[in-house]
NUMARVEX-470815 format. One record per residue (C-alpha): residue number from 1; x, y, z; residue in three letters. Coordinates in pm, whole numbers, padded with zeros to 5 digits. Each point is the difference from the previous one (the first is absolute). Example, Ala and Ser with C-alpha at 12.3 -4.5 7.8 and 13.67 -1.06 7.14 Angstrom:
# residues 2
+-----+--------+--------+--------+------+
|  nr |     c1 |     c2 |     c3 | rest |
+-----+--------+--------+--------+------+
|   1 |  01230 | -00450 |  00780 |  ala |
|   2 |  00137 |  00344 | -00066 |  ser |
+-----+--------+--------+--------+------+
This chain:
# residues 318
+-----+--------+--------+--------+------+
|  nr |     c1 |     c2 |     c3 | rest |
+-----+--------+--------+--------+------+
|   1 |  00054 |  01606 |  00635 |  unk |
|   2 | -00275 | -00045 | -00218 |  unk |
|   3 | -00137 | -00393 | -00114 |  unk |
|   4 | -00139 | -00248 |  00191 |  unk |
|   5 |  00088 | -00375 |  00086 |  unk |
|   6 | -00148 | -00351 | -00122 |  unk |
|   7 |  00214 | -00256 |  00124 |  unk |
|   8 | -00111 | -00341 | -00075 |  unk |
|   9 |  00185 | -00356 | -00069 |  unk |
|  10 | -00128 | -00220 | -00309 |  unk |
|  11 | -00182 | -00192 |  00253 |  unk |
|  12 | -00141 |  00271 |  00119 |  unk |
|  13 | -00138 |  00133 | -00263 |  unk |
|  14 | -00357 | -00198 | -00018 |  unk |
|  15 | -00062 |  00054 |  00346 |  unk |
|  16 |  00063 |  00387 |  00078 |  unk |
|  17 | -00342 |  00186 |  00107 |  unk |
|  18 | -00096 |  00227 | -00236 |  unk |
|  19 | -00373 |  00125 |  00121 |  unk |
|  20 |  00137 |  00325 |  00078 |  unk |
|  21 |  00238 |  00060 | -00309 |  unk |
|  22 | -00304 |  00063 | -00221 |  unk |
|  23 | -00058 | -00166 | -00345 |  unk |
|  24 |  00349 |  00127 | -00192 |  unk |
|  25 |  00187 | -00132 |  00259 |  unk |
|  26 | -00155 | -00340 |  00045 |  unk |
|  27 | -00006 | -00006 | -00371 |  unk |
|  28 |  00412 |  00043 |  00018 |  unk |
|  29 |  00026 | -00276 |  00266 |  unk |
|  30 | -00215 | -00246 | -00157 |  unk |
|  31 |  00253 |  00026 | -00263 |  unk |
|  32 |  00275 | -00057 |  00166 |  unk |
|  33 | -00118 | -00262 |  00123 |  unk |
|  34 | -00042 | -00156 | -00355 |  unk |
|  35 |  00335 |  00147 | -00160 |  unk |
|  36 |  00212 | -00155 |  00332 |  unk |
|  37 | -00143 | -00307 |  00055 |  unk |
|  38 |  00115 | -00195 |  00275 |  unk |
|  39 |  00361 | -00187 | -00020 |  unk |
|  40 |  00146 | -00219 |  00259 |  unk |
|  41 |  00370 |  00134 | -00062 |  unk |
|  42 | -00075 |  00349 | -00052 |  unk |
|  43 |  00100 |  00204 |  00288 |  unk |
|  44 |  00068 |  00405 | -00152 |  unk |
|  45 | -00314 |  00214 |  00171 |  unk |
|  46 | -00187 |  00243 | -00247 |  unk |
|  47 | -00119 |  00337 |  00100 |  unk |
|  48 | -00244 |  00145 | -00187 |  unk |
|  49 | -00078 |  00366 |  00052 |  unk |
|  50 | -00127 |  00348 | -00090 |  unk |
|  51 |  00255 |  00312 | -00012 |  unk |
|  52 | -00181 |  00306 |  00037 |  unk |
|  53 |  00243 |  00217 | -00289 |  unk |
|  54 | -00049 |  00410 |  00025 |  unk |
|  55 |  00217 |  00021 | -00312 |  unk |
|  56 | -00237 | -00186 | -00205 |  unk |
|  57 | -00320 |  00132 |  00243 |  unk |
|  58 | -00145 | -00448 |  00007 |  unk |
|  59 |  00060 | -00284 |  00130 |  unk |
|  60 |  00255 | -00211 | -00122 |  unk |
|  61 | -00025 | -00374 |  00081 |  unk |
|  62 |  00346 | -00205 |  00030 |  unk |
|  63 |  00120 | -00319 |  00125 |  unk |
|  64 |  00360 | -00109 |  00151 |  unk |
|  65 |  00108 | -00374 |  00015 |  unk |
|  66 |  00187 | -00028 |  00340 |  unk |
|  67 |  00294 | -00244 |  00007 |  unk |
|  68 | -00097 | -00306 |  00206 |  unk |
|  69 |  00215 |  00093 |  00308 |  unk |
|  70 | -00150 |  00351 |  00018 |  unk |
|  71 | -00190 | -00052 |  00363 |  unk |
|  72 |  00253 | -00153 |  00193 |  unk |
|  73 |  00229 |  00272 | -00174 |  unk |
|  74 | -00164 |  00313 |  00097 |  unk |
|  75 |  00000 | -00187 |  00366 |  unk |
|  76 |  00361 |  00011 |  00058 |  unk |
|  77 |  00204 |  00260 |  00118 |  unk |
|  78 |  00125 |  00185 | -00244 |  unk |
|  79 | -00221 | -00168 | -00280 |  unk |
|  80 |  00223 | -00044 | -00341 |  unk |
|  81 | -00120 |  00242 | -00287 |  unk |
|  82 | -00099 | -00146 | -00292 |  unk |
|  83 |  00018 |  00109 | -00402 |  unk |
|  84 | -00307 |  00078 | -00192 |  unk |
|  85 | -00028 | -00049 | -00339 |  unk |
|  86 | -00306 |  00209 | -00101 |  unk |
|  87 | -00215 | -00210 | -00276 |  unk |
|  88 | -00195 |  00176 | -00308 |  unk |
|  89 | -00291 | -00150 | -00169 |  unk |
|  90 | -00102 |  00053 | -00348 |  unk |
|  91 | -00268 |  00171 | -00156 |  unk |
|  92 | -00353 | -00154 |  00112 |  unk |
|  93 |  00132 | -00142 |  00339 |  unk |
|  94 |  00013 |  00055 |  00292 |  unk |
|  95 |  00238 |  00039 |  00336 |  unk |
|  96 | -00066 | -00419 |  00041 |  unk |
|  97 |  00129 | -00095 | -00351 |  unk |
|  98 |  00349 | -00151 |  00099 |  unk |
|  99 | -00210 | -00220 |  00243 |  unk |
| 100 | -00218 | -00140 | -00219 |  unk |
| 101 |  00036 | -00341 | -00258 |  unk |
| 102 |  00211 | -00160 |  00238 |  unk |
| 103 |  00246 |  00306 |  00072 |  unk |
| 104 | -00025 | -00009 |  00361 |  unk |
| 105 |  00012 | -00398 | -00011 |  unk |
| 106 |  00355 |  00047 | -00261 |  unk |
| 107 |  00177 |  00248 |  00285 |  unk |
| 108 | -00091 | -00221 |  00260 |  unk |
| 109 |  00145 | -00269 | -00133 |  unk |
| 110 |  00355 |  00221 | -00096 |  unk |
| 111 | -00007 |  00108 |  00354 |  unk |
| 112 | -00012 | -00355 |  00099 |  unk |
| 113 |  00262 | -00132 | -00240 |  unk |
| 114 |  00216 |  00292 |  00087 |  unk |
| 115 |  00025 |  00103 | -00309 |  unk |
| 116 | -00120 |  00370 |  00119 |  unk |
| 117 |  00061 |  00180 |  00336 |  unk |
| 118 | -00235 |  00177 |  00219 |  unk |
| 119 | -00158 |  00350 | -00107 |  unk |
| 120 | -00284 |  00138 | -00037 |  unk |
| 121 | -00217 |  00040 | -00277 |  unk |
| 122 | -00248 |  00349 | -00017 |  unk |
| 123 | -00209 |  00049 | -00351 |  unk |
| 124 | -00240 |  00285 |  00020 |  unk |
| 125 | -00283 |  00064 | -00210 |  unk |
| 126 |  00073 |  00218 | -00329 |  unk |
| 127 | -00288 | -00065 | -00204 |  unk |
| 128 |  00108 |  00154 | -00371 |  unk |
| 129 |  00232 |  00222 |  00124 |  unk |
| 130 |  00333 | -00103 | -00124 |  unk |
| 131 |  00117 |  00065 |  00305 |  unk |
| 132 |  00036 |  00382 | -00143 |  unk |
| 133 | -00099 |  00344 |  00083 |  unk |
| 134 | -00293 |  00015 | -00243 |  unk |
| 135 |  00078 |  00272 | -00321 |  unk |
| 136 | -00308 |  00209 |  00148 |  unk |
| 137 |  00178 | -00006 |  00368 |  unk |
| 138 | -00391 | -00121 |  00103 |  unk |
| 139 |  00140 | -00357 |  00125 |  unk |
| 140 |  00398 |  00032 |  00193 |  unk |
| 141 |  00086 | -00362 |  00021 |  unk |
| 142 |  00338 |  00015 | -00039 |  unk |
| 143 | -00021 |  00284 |  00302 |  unk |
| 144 | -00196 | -00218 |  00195 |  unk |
| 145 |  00205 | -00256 | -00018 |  unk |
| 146 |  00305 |  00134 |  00064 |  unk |
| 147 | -00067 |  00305 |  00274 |  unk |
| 148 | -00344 | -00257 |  00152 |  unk |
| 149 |  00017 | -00387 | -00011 |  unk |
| 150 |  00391 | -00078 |  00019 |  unk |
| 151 |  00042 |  00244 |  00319 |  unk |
| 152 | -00367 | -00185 |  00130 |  unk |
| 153 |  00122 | -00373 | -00083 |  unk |
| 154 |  00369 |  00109 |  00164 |  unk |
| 155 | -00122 |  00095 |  00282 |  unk |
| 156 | -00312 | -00220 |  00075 |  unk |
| 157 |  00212 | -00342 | -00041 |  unk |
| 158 |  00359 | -00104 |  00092 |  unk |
| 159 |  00223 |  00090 | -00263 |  unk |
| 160 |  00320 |  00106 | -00156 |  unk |
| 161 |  00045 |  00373 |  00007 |  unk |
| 162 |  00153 |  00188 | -00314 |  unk |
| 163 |  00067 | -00120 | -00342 |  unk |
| 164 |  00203 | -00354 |  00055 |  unk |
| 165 | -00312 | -00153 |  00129 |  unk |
| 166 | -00223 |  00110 | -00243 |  unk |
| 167 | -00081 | -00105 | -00334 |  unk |
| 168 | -00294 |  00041 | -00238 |  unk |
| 169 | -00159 | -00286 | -00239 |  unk |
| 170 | -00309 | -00048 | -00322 |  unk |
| 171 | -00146 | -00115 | -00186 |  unk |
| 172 | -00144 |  00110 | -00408 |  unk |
| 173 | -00139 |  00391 |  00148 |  unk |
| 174 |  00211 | -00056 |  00321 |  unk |
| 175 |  00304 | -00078 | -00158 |  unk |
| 176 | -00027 |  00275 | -00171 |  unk |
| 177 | -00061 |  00150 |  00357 |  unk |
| 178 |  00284 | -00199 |  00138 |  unk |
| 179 |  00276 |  00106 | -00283 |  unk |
| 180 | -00152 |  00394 |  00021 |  unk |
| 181 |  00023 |  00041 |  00370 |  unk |
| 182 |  00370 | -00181 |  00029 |  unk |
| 183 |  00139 |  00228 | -00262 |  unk |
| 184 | -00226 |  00315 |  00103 |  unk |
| 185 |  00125 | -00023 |  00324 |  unk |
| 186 |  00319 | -00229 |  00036 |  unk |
| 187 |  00109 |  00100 |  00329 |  unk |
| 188 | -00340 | -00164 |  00165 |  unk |
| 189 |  00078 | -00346 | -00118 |  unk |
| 190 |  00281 | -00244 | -00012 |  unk |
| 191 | -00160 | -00233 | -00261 |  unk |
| 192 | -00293 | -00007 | -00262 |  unk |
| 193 | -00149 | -00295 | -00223 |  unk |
| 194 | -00256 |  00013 | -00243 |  unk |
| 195 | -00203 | -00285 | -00180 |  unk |
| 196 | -00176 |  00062 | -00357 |  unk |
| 197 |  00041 |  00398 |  00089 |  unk |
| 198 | -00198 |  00212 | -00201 |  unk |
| 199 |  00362 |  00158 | -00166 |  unk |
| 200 | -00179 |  00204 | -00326 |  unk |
| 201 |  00250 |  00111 | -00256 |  unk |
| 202 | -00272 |  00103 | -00253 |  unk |
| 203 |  00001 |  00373 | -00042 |  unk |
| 204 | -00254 |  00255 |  00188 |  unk |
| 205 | -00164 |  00022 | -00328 |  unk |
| 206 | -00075 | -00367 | -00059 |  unk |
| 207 | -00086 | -00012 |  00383 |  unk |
| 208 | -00232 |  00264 | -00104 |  unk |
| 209 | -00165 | -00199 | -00287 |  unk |
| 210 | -00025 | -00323 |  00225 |  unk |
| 211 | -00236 |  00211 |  00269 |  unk |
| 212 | -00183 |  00130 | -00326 |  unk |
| 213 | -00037 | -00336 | -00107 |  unk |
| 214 | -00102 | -00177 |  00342 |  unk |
| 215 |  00284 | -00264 | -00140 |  unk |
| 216 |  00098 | -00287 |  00261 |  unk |
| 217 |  00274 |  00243 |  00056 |  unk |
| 218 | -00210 |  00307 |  00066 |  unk |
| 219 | -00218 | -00162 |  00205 |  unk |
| 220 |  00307 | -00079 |  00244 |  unk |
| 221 |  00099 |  00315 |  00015 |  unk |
| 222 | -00334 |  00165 |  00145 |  unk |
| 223 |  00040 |  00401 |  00078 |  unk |
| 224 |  00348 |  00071 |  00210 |  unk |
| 225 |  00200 |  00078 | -00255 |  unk |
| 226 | -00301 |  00247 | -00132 |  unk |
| 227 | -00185 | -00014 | -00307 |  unk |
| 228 |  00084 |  00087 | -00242 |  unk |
| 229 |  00395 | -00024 |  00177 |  unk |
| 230 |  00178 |  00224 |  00190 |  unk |
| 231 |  00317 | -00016 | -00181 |  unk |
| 232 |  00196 |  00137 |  00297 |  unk |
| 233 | -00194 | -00181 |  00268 |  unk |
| 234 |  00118 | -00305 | -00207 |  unk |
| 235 |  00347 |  00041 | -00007 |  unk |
| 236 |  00017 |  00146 |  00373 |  unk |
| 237 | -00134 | -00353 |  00109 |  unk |
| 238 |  00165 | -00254 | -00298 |  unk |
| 239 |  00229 | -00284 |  00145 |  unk |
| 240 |  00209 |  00058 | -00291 |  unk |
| 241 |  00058 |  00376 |  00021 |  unk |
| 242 |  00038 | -00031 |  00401 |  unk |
| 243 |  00287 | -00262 | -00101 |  unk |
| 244 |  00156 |  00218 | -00188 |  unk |
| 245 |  00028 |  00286 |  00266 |  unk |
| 246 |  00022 | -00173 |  00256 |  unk |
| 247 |  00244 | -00268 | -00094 |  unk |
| 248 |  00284 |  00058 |  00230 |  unk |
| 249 | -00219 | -00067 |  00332 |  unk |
| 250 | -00166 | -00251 | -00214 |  unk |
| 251 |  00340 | -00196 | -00033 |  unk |
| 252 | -00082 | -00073 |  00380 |  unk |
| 253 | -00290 | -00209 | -00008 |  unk |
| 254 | -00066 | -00348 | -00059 |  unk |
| 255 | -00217 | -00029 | -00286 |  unk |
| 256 | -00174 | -00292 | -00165 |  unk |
| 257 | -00269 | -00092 | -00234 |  unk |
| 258 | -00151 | -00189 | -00248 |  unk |
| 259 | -00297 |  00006 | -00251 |  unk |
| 260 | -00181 | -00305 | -00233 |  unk |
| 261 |  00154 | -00033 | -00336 |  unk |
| 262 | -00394 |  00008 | -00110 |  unk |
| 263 | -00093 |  00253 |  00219 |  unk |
| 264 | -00393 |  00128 | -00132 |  unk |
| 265 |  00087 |  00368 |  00036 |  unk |
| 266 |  00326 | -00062 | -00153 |  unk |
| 267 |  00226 |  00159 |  00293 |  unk |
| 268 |  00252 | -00252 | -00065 |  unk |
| 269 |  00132 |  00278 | -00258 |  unk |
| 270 | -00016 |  00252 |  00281 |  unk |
| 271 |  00213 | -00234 |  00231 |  unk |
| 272 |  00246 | -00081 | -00276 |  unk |
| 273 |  00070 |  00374 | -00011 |  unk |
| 274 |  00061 | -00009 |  00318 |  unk |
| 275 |  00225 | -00262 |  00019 |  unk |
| 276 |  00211 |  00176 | -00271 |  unk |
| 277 | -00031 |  00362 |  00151 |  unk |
| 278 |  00125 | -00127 |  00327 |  unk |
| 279 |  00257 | -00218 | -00153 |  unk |
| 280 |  00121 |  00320 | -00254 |  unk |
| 281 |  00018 |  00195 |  00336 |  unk |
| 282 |  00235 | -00269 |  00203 |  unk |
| 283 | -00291 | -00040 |  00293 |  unk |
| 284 | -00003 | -00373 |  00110 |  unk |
| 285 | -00320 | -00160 |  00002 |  unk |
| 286 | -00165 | -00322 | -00057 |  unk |
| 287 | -00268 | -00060 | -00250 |  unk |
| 288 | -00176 | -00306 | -00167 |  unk |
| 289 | -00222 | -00037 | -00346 |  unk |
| 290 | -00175 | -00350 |  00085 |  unk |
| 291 | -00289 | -00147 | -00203 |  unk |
| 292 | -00318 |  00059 |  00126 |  unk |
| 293 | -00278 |  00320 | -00071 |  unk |
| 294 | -00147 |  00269 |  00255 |  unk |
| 295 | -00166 | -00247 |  00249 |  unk |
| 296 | -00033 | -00122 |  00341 |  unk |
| 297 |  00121 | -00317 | -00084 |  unk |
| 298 |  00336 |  00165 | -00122 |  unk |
| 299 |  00013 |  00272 |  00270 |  unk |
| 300 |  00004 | -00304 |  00263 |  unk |
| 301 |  00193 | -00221 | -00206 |  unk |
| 302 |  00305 |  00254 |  00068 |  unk |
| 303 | -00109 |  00130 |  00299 |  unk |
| 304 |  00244 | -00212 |  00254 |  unk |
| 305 |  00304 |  00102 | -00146 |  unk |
| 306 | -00113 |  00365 |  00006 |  unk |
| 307 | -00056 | -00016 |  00355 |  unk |
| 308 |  00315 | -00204 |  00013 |  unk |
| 309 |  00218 |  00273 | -00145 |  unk |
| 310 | -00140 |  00244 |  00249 |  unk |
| 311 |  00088 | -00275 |  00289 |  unk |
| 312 |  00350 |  00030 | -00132 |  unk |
| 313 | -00034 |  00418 | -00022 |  unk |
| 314 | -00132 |  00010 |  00370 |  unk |
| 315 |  00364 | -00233 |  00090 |  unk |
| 316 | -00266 | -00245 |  00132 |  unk |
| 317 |  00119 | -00322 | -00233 |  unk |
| 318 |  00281 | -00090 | -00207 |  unk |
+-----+--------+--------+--------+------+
């Protein structure tokens, strides 16, 4: 199996020789070491590594949050499989943005409160990808992710096989991800979430004159989608579309999310239309319009009880 292995604790982190790693990697550890400072009542264990993707012909970096009883786990006979909820960043981060402002400190603490069970957490890197194939076909994400990294993270760590104990997460770009790969491919996951997901419901042709433009919302959008759009390419990969076919399977998730009432790119409207789509199409799901824009402050802000409701998803908590 392609991909190599960084384990390392928090504590770790600082003291890991990196002579031989050359300057990229020590570069990546000395950051780390800066974004997961150390915490006496922290116990999850970080890996940090490189998967090596022929689908997408690079490296892809990723990192999985273990659950704090992971090692003495694995060391029993038969070890317990645990979910994975796979985490997607937005646009302009990177594989280690759940962990960062105080993320890894929040789960800790719901871990220790009991307020969420143990699973794992994997995020790969997906740059400005949506999480797509790419219109031109030059960049399969959504192929690598699918046929490459869940098949490498299932069978690299303890967990869950098949659907029940797997589930899917993101945020802004990644909830878009999160909400596109649920209803793409239903059967993969039992539950999805999204926070401030980039839902659109202008048309291709105002999509169109926001990438002429190099608006706030054209800028988001980068090249996937093509440019000008791919009108099919769109629709073939549109949360709203796929819950429209799809919506029988779709009736079988657990779905939740919520958006700021403020939100700067305004895809509160998008997750309004959501709400009322899957509402109009009698799919149960749980969604929230709070105050707050598109910022890390909100994104953390509701960030327990998203990890909460996939606690309750996995049958892990009440």
């Amino acid at each position: 199996m392609p991909g190599g292995s960084a384990d390392s604790s928090r504590d770790a982190l600082r003291n890991d020789n990196v002579k031989e790693w050359g300057c990229r990697t020590l570069l990546f550890l000395l950051c780390l070491s800066l974004i997961f400072p150390t915490s006496s009542h922290a116990q999850g264990r970080m890996n940090c590594a490189v998967f090596n993707s022929r689908i997408l012909q690079q490296p892809v970096h990723y990192c999985v949050l273990l659950p704090d009883d992971y090692a003495a786990n694995v060391a029993s006979h038969p070890p317990k499989p645990y979910p994975v909820l796979y985490f997607l960043h937005g646009l302009g981060q990177n594989e280690q943005a759940l962990f960062k402002s105080g993320g890894w400190d929040l789960i800790e603490d719901l871990r220790q409160q009991g307020k969420i069970g143990q699973y794992l957490i994997a995020s790969p890197d997906g740059k400005n990808s949506f999480f797509i194939n790419s219109a031109d076909s030059k960049v399969r994400y959504s192929d690598f992710f699918v046929h490459e990294f869940m098949p490498f993270i299932e069978s690299k760590y303890v967990v869950r096989k098949g659907r029940a104990g797997r589930a899917i997460t993101g945020l802004s770009m990644g909830g878009y991800g999160a909400l596109r790969f649920a209803f793409a491919y239903p059967e993969l996951f039992s539950a999805v979430s999204a926070q401030s997901a980039a839902l659109m419901t202008e048309s291709p042709q105002e999509l169109n004159s926001a990438l002429q433009s190099r608006s706030q919302l054209g800028k988001l959008m980068g090249s996937p989608f093509g440019d000008p759009i791919n009108i099919p390419h769109w629709r073939q990969n549109d949360p709203f579309t796929l819950a429209r076919t799809n919506k029988a399977a779709i009736g079988t998730l657990a779905i939740y999310f919520n958006c700021g009432k403020e939100d700067d790119f305004d895809f509160e409207v998008g997750a309004q239309a959501l709400h009322r789509q899957l509402q109009s199409e009698g799919i149960k799901h749980e969604f929230h319009l709070y105050p707050g824009n598109h910022s890390p402050d909100y994104f953390l802000a509701h960030l327990g009880e998203t990890l909460e409701f996939h606690s309750k998803a996995f049958g892990l908590s009440k």
